[in-house]
Every structure is written in structure tokens, then in C-alpha cells.
ZAMARGU-4260 file (C-alpha; in steps of 0.2 Angstrom, whole numbers, plus 5000, padded with zeros to 4 digits):
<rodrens>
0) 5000/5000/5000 | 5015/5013/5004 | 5024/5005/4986 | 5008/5012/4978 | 5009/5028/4987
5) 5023/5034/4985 | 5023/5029/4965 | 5008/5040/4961 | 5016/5054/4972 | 5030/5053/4961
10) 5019/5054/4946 | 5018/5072/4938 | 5004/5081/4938 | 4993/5076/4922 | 4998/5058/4925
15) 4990/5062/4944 | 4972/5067/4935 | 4972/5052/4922 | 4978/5039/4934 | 4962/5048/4947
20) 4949/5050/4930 | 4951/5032/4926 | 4951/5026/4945 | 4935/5034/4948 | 4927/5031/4930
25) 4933/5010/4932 | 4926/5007/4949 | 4906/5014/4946 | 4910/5003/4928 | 4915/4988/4936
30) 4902/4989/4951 | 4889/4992/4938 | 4893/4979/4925 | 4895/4968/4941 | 4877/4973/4946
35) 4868/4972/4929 | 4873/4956/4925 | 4871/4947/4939 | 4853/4956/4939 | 4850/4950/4921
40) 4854/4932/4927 | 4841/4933/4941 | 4828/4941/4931 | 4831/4927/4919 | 4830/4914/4932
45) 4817/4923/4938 | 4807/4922/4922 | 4811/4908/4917 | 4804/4900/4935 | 4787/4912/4933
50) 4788/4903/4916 | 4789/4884/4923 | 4775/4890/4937 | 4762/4896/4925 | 4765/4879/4912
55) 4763/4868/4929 | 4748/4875/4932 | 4742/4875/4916 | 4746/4858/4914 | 4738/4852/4930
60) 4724/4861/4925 | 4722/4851/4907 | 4724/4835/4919 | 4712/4838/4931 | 4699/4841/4916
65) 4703/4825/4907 | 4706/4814/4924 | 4688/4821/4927 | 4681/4814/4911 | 4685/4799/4914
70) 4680/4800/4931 | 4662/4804/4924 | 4666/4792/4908 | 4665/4779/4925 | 4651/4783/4934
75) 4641/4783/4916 | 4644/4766/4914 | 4645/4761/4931 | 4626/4768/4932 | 4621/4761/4916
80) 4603/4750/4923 | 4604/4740/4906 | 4622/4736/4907 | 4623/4731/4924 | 4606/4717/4919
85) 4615/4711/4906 | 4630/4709/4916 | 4620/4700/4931 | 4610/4687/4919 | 4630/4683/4914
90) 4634/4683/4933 | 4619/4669/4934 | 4620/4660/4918 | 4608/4667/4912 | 4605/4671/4892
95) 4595/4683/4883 | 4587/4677/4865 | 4594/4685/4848 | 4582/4695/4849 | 4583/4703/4865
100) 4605/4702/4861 | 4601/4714/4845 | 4590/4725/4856 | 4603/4727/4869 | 4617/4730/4856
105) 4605/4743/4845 | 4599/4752/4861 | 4612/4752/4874 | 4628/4748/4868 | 4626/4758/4855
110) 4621/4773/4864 | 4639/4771/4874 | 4647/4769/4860 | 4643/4786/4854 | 4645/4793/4871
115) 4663/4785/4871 | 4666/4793/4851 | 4658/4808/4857 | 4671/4812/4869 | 4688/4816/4858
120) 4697/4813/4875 | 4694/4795/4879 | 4703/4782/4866 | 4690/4768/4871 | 4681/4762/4885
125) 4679/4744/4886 | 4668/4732/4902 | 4676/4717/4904 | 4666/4699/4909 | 4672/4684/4915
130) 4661/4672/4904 | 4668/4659/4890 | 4652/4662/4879 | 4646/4676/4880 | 4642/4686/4864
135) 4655/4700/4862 | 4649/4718/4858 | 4663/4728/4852 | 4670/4738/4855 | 4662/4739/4872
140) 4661/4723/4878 | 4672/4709/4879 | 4675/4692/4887 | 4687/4694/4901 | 4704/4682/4895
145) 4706/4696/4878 | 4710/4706/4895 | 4725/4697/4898 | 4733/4702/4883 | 4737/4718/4890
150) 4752/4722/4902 | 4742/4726/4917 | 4731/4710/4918 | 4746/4702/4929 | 4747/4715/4940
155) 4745/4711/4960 | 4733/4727/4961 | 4723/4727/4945 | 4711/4739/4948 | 4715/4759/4949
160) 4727/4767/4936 | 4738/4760/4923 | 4751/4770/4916 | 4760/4767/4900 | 4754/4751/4890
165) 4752/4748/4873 | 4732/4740/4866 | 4737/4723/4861 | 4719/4717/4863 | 4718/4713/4845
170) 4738/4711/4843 | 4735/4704/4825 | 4727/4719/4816 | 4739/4731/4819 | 4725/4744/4826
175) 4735/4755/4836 | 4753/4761/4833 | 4765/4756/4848 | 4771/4775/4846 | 4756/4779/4858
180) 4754/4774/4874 | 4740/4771/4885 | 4734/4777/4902 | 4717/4769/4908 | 4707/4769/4924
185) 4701/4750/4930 | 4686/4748/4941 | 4676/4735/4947 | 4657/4733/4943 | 4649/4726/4957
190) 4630/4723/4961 | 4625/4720/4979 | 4616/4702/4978 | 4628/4696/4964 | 4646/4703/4969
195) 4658/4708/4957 | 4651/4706/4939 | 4663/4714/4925 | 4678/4727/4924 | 4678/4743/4915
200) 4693/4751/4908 | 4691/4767/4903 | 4707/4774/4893 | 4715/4788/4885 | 4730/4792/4877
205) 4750/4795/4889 | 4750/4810/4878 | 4732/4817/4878 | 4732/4815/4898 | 4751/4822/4901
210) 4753/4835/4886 | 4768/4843/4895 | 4778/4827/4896 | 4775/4824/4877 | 4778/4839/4870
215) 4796/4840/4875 | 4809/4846/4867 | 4829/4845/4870 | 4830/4861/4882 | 4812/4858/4890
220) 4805/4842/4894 | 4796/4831/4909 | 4790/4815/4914 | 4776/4810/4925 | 4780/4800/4941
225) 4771/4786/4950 | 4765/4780/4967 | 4780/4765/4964 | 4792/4777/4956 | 4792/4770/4937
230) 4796/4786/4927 | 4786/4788/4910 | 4793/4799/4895 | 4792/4804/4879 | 4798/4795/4867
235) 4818/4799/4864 | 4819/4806/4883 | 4820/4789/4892 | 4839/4791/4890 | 4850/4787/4903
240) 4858/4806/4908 | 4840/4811/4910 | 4838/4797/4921 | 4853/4801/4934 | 4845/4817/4932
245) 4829/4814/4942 | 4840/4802/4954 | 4851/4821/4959 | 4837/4832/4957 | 4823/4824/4969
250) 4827/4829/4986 | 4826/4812/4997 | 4813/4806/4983 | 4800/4818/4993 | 4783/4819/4987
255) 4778/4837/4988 | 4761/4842/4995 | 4761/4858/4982 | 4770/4864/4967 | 4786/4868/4969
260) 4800/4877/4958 | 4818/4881/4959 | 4833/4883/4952 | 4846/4869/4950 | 4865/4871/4948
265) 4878/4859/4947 | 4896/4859/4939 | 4890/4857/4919 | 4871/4860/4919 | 4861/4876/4925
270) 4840/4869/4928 | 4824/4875/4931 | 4816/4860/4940 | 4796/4858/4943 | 4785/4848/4952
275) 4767/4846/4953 | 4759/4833/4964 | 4743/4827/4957 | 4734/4819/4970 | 4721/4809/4959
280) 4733/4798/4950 | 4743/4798/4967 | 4761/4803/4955 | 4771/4817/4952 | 4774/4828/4937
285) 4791/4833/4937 | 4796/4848/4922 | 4815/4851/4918 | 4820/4867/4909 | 4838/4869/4906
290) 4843/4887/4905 | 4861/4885/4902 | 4862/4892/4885 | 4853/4905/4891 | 4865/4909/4905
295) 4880/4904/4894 | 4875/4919/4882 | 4872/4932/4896 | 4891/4926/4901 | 4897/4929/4882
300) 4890/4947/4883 | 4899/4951/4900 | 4915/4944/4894 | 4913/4955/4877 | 4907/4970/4889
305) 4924/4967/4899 | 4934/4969/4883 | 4926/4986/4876 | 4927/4992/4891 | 4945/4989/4894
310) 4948/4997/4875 | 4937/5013/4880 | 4949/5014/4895 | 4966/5014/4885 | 4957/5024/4873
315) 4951/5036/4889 | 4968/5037/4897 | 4978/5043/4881 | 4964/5057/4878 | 4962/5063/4898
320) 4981/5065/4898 | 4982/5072/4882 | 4970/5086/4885 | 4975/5089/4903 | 4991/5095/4898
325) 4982/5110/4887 | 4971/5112/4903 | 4984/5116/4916 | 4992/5131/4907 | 4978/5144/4910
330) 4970/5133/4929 | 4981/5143/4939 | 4975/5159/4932 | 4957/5155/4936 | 4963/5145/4953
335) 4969/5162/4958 | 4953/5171/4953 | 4942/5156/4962 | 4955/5162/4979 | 4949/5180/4976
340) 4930/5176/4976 | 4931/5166/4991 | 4940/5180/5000 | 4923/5191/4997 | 4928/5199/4982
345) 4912/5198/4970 | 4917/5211/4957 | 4933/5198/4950 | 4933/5197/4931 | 4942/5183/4923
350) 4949/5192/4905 | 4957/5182/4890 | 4945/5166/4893 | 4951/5159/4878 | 4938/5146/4869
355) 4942/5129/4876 | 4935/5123/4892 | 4946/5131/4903 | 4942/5149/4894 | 4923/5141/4893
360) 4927/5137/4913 | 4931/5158/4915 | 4918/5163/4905 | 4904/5153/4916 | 4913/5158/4932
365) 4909/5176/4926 | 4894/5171/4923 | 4891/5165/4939 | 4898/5180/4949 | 4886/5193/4939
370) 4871/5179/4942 | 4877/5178/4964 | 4878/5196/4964 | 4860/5198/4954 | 4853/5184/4966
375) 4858/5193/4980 | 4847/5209/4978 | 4834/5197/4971 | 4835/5186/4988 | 4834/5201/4996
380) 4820/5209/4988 | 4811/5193/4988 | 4814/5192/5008 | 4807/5209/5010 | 4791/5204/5001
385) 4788/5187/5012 | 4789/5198/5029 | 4775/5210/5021 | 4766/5194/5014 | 4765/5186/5030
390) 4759/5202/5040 | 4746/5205/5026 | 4740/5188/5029 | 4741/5190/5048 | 4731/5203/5049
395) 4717/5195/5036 | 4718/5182/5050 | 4714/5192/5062 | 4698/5199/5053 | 4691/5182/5048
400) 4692/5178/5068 | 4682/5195/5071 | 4672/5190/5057 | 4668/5171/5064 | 4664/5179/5082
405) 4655/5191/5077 | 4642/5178/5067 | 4644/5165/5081 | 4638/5178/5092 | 4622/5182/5081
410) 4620/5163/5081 | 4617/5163/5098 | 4606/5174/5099 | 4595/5169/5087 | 4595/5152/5096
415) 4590/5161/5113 | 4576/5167/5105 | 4572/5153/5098 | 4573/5159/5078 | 4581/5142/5072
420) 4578/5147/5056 | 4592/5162/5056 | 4602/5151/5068 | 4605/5139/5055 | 4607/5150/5042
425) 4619/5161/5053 | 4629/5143/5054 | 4627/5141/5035 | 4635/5159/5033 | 4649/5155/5044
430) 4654/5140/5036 | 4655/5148/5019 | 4666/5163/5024 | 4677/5151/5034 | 4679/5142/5019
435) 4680/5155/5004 | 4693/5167/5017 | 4705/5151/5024 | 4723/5155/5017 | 4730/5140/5007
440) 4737/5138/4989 | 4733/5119/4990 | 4717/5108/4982 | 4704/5103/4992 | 4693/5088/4991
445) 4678/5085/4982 | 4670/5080/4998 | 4676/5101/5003 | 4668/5105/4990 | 4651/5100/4990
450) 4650/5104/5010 | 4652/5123/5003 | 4639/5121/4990 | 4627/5114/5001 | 4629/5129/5013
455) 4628/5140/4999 | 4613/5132/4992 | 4606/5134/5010 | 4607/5152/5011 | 4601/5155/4991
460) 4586/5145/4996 | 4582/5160/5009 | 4580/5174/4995 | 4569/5164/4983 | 4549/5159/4985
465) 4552/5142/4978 | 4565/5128/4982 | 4580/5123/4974 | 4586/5105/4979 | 4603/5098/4980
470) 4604/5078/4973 | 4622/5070/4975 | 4627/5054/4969 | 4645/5052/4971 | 4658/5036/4975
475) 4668/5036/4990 | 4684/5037/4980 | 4680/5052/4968 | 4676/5062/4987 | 4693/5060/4990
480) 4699/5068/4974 | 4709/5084/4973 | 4702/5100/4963 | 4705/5119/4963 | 4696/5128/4977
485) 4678/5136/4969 | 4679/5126/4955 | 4662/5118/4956 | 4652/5132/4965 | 4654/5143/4950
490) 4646/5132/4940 | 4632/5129/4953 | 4632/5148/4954 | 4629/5149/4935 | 4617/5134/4934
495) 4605/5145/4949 | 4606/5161/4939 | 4607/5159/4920 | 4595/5142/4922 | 4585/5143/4936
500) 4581/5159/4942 | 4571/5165/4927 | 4560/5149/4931 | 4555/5153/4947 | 4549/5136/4952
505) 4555/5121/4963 | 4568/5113/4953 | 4583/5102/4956 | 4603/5103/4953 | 4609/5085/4951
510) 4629/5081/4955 | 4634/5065/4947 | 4652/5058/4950 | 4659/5044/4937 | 4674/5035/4936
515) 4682/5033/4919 | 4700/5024/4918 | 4712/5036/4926 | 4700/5052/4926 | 4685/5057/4935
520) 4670/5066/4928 | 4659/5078/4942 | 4644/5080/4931 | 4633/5097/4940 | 4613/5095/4929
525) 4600/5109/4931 | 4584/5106/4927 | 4582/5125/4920 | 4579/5135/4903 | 4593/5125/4896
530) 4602/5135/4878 | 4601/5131/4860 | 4616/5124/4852 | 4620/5144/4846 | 4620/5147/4865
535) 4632/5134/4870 | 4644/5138/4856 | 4644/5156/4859 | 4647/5149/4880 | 4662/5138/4873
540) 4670/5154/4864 | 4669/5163/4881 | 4676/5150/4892 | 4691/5147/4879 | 4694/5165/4878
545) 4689/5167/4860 | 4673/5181/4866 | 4675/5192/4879 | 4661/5192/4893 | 4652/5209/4896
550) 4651/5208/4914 | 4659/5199/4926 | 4641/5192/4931 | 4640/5188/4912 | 4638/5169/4908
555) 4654/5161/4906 | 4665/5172/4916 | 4664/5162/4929 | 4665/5145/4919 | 4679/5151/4910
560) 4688/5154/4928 | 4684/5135/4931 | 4693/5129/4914 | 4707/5139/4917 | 4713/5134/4935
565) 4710/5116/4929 | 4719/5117/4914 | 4733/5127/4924 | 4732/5112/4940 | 4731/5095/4928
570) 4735/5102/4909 | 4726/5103/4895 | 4719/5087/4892 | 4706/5091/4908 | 4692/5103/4910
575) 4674/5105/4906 | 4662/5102/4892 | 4644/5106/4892 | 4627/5097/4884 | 4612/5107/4884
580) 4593/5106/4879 | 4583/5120/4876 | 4570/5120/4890 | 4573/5105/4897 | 4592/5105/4907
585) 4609/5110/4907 | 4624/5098/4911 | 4641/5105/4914 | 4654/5089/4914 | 4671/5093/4923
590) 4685/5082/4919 | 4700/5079/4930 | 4712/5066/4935 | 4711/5054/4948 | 4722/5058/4963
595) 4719/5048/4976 | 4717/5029/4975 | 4714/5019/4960 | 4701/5017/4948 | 4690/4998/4950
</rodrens>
């Protein structure tokens, strides 16, 4: 560590600056490359795993649908009544006529049979009776010893599920190719007087029942597990790498209760390894993905990122040194000007700048001093306007608390007397003053909002002879939602005197609130004089400033105030539109975003 030292101590002083330069530009390079590779591997890993958790699932579901119809396949025939008489008159010797054999076979066994074709899902389904003479109906039933032509037949537990067989019932007519295995469900028929009187097998296709497995391919493949261990693949994946495989990857040969996936790595193969209990066929379907390639890429792209970044360092160091050198000519002369601000000294002026960085360094240094000393005065000016700000507001403070004592007072009096009436509309009056005069240059809620315009419909309500209602149907979470102060009064304001007022009946104002992807629309509805489409064009000049109102009081004045704060709050996609009927209603739509929670 001294060594090192004292070598770059001994280094001059352009060497000093390269040797810093590409220090501090190696180390964030290295940390960073570090970082965002090893974050491409785990996001890899990580999508690769997502990837194997969505097939397992997808795959158990597509099992779980055809172990289920032939589940149902099984209790059809199972509660066959026809069947199960034929079978018993076999169970007692018993023998029907021709006749009654052709009716059987045109009624009943042909109605499974086109139940069994129905069903694309099922390769057969075939009852099985221990009789030497009775008359065969295929291809649903058959005399029991054609049974022991298939591989289960010797099986100490012959009924439940048979995994991996090929059809050799009729091993002579080539009807099935020994490409495609089997899987079938055995059961016993039984009747409660007789005992057991046949067998049903009801069978589908390896490769309909366990898509997953036999769709693999060399990067991605599986193989579906037993209650006794016997692992089944596809054909060509039965080798016997994959097979020392499963003997490493399953952990003390468990049989997980739930899907699981992780990650596997050993000294030559990187793995995503799955499993997926499925309980009805009491096995195991167990998913490999080998992502080593994958990985093996990702390690390419680091090593090559190394190299460039080695070349642009060589290429770095040559250039820094280069151009440090023309640097440090004219440094001192602006080092020594730097010394003279920081003594207090503001009026410096670094002359003969030059027009490389250094001259572009004294130029923006000048630049700097004029801006401090312009800053200054500004900063002091801007000071000397806050202290007369906050005094101003002060002192409106103190008058809206004379204000609000002043009215309280009235209140209570009016309540001593018993005059409700002016009570509540002294309480009215004091909520809308607290509200219009409180100091802030934030939003408020909707929720704010409509508690002013109630009070302000309140105390409207006293001047006229008829009644204007207030109807409000809005959600919890557009309450919640931020918006300019006065922005929908206004336009209740307007609604009351360019709708209603000329009326001079009992109407309503109806206030709507709907949520619409990431906005909100407060939609205020008058049921007033309404305007004919001239009126509401001439009303949309106004509020976008195309027309000129006469009056402040002039229709549109105040709606154009509305547009403009919101424009000025949210932007220019936000706002409000207008629909209107000539006498029949006026509906003013405000449009703003949604600000608090999220839209269902």
C-alpha cells in the first residue's frame, strides 16, 4: 500500500488526474457491469421460473379436466341399469334370445358407444366379463381372458390406474401404433346380491392425459411419476443422463404436497426443475428446463462488455492525459481568481478566457459571479416581500376571527330566541366565509367542495319563494379527489342564475360523479331553461377565451375561471364540456384526474 503511494506521488501532475479519471470512472463501471449482469441472470432465472409455474399450472389444470372425464366416463357406465342386467343374467347364467341380444346392442351399447366417440378425449372404453360364451359387443364389451393380453392383467393390484401400455387386445390387426401409449382407469362393477360382475377400463391416450411430458423438446422436457416410482417419458427422453438426472434432482425422493420450483445448479448444467403433485393419480409431474444456454449467452455478453470496456479505457487514458496537459496552462490563472471570490471579492473578472474549456470554465465563472451578485438583491427583495406577505395575511387572519365571532355571536342569539331558522342560516353563513377566506394555495377535496355548495345552496334557498334541491350521487373514492378551490360552486352559481332563476319554480341541481379509467367526471345537471346549440357555442367561445364576457356576472365568466385553473392544476387534456337542451336541462361535465386511489 506505501509502494503504491509513493509511486503515484511521484507521478507528475497530468499523469496524477488520468491515473484519478480512470480510477473513479473504472470502479462505478465495474460495480455496475457487476450489478447488471448478475441482475440479468436473476431476472432470467426469475422468468424463466414464473415461466415453469404458469406451464405447471396450466398443465395440471388440462389433467384435472381429462382425469375428470374419465372419472364421469366411469360413473356413466358404472350407472348404466341395462348394462349392469346384462352383466348380472352373465353373473347367473343366464342368456338373453337373439332377439333381446340385437335389442341390447342397437339400444344400449350403441348409445355408449357414441357417448365414448363423442368424447375426443377418451381412446376407448371397454367392460370386461368373465364368461367363455358370452356374445362379444365391440368395442364395448368383451369376454374377460382378451384382458389378459394387456400388460396390466398380471398386475397384483389390477384395479386403479395403469400407466404406460400399449392396446394389444387385437395384437394381430395392427389397430393401434405402439408409438402411443395408453393410460386407463380400471374399476370394478359390482351389484349388491351378485358381487363383482365385470371390469371397466376406461382409457385415454399418455400424451392426451400428460401434454407437458410429450411435447418435450431437448431444452424443456418432463416425465410424470408414480406411486411406485416408474418414470414415464416421451419417446427419445428415456435416456439414461435424464435418468441420473431425476436420481440428483429429487430431494430424498419427497413427494411434495404443492407445486414447487427452483433453480438447479451443478458443475456442467444450469436447471429449472418443477414439480406438481397430482393427488388423483397419486404421482408426480416433474418439468425440467435447462437454461444453460441461456446463461452461457448472458456470460458471452459480460466477457465482450469486459473487453470494450477495457479498449474505451486505454482509449480514455491517452485522451484525459492528452488534454490535461492544454488544461493546466491557463487553471492557475482561474485557481487564483476562484481564491479572490472566496476572499469576498464579487466584482473579479476573469479576462482572455480563451475558447476551450478552461476559457469556457472563466467565461461561466463570470457568469456565475454577475448571476450571485444579481441573486443577491433578488434574495433580498424577495425576503422583504415574504415579511409583508405574512403580515398581510396576519392581519386577514385576524379579521376572519372577528368575522367568525361576530356571526357565532348572532347565532346565539338567534338560538336564545328561539329563531332556528336564522340560527342555521347564521351557521350556514359562517361555514362559507370560513371556507372562501381560509389561506391556502393547495386543492381541496371534492367531499370540501360539495359541503360549501350545500351551505351555499342553503342560504340561496332563503331569497327565493320556491325551492332549489341539492341531489348528490357520488363514489367514496371520487370524494377523496383533489380539485381547485371554487371550481364547482361557480358552475352551481351559474346553473341557479342563467338556468334557474328565470323559472321561478322548485327545481333540482343534480351532481353525478363517474369514474372513467384514470380520470373522474363531476357531472353538475340543472333542470332550468337550458340554451340552443348557438348558446352553448357562443358559451364555449367565452370559456376558451375566443369572446369576451360583458360583465363579470356575464355567463361564462365564471366557467371560464373554472377551465382555466384546471387546465393550469392537471393540463390541457382536463376541463369542462357542456350538453344542453333548450328547455329542458343544462349539464356541465368537469374532467379531472384521479388523485387519490385507483380506479376499480
Amino acid at each position: 500500500m506505501k509502494g503504491i503511494k509513493n509511486w503515484f506521488q511521484g507521478l507528475k501532475l497530468n499523469n496524477k488526474f488520468t491515473v484519478i479519471c480512470l480510477f473513479f470512472v473504472l470502479l462505478p463501471m465495474v460495480a455496475l457491469s457487476t450489478w447488471m449482469f448478475r441482475s440479468v441472470e436473476e431476472n432470467l432465472i426469475s422468468e424463466k421460473t414464473n415461466a415453469m409455474t404458469y406451464k405447471l399450472n396450466r398443465g395440471y389444470t388440462q389433467i384435472t379436466k381429462n382425469i375428470e372425464t374419465i372419472n364421469m366416463s366411469t360413473q356413466f357406465f358404472l350407472s348404466d341399469q341395462k348394462l349392469n342386467e346384462f352383466l348380472i343374467a352373465e353373473k347367473k347364467g343366464q342368456k338373453y334370445s337373439p332377439e333381446e341380444l340385437m335389442e341390447f346392442y342397437t339400444s344400449d351399447i350403441a348409445s355408449l358407444e357414441r357417448m365414448v366417440n363423442n368424447n375426443t378425449y377418451l381412446y376407448q372404453t371397454r367392460v370386461y366379463v368373465d364368461s367363455d360364451d358370452m356374445q362379444e359387443m365391440m368395442p364395448i364389451l368383451y369376454r374377460k381372458d382378451r384382458m389378459e393380453k394387456l400388460a396390466f392383467a398380471e398386475d397384483e393390484e389390477l384395479y386403479g390406474w395403469k400407466y404406460g401400455y400399449e392396446d394389444k387386445l387385437f395384437a394381430n390387426s395392427g389397430q393401434l401404433s405402439k408409438e402411443r401409449k395408453i393410460l386407463s382407469l380400471l374399476t370394478p362393477i359390482k351389484d349388491y346380491g351378485v358381487g363383482e360382475i365385470g371390469i371397466l377400463e376406461v382409457a385415454m391416450y399418455m400424451d392426451t392425459m400428460f401434454p407437458m411430458v410429450y411435447d418435450s423438446v431437448e431444452s424443456e422436457w418432463g416425465c410424470f411419476v408414480d406411486k411406485k416410482g416408474k418414470h414415464y417419458f416421451a419417446e427419445g427422453f428415456d435416456t439414461k443422463e435424464n435418468q441420473k438426472l431425476l436420481s440428483e434432482i429429487v430431494v430424498d425422493n419427497q413427494k411434495p404436497e404443492e407445486a414447487i420450483v427452483y433453480f438447479y445448479e451443478s458443475d456442467d448444467r444450469k436447471l429449472i426443475i418443477g414439480y406438481q403433485p397430482i393427488r388423483e393419480l397419486e404421482g408426480t409431474l416433474v418439468y425440467v428446463s435447462d437454461i444453460g444456454d441461456d446463461l452461457a449467452n448472458i456470460h458471452a455478453q459480460r466477457r465482450w462488455f469486459i473487453f470494450a470496456g477495457i479498449m474505451v479505457m486505454i482509449l480514455l487514458a491517452f485522451a484525459v492525459d492528452k488534454v490535461v496537459k492544454s488544461m493546466l496552462g491557463r487553471l492557475y490563472s482561474v485557481l487564483r481568481s476562484i481564491r479572490e471570490v472566496q476572499n469576498g471579492d464579487l466584482n473579479v473578472v476573469i479576462e482572455n478566457c480563451g475558447t476551450d474549456e478552461i476559457g469556457e470554465l472563466g467565461n461561466q465563472i463570470n457568469k456565475m459571479l454577475y448571476s450571485i451578485k444579481q441573486l443577491t438583491t433578488e434574495n433580498l427583495n424577495r425576503e422583504l416581500l415574504v415579511k409583508d406577505t405574512e403580515i398581510r395575511a396576519l392581519q386577514n387572519q385576524i379579521n376572519a376571527h372577528f368575522i367568525y365571532n361576530v356571526l357565532e355571536s348572532i347565532k346565539m342569539m338567534a338560538e336564545i330566541k328561539e329563531e332556528y331558522d336564522i340560527s342555521d342560516a347564521i351557521m350556514a353563513l359562517g361555514k362559507l366565509l370560513r371556507y372562501s377566506m381560509k389561506w391556502t394555495s393547495q386543492n381541496v377535496t371534492v367531499a370540501e367542495e360539495l359541503e360549501y355548495i350545500r351551505n351555499y345552496l342553503s342560504l340561496i334557498n332563503l331569497r327565493f319563494d320556491y325551492e332549489i334541491y341539492l341531489s348528490i350521487n357520488i363514489p367514496e373514492i371520487i370524494l377523496q379527489q383533489k380539485i381547485p378551490k371554487m371550481s364547482l360552486q361557480p358552475i352551481v352559481e351559474n346553473a341557479i342564475y342563467h338556468g334557474i332563476e328565470q323559472m321561478a319554480e322548485d327545481t333540482n341541481i343534480y351532481i353525478k360523479g363517474i369514474v372513467e379509467d384514470s380520470d373522474c367526471i363531476i357531472e353538475i345537471t340543472d333542470a332550468g331553461k337550458g340554451m340552443s346549440e348557438e348558446e352553448v357555442e357562443e358559451l364555449y367561445r367565452k370559456i376558451n377565451g375566443e369572446t369576451e364576457s360583458v360583465s363579470e356576472s356575464g355567463n361564462g365568466i365564471g366557467l371560464k375561471n373554472v377551465q382555466d385553473r384546471i387546465k393550469m392544476s392537471f393540463g390541457e387534456a382536463y376541463g369542462i364540456k357542456i350538453a344542453s337542451k333548450l328547455g329542458c336541462y343544462t349539464k356541465v361535465m368537469v374532467r379531472v384526474p384521479m388523485t387519490y386511489g385507483e380506479a376499480k
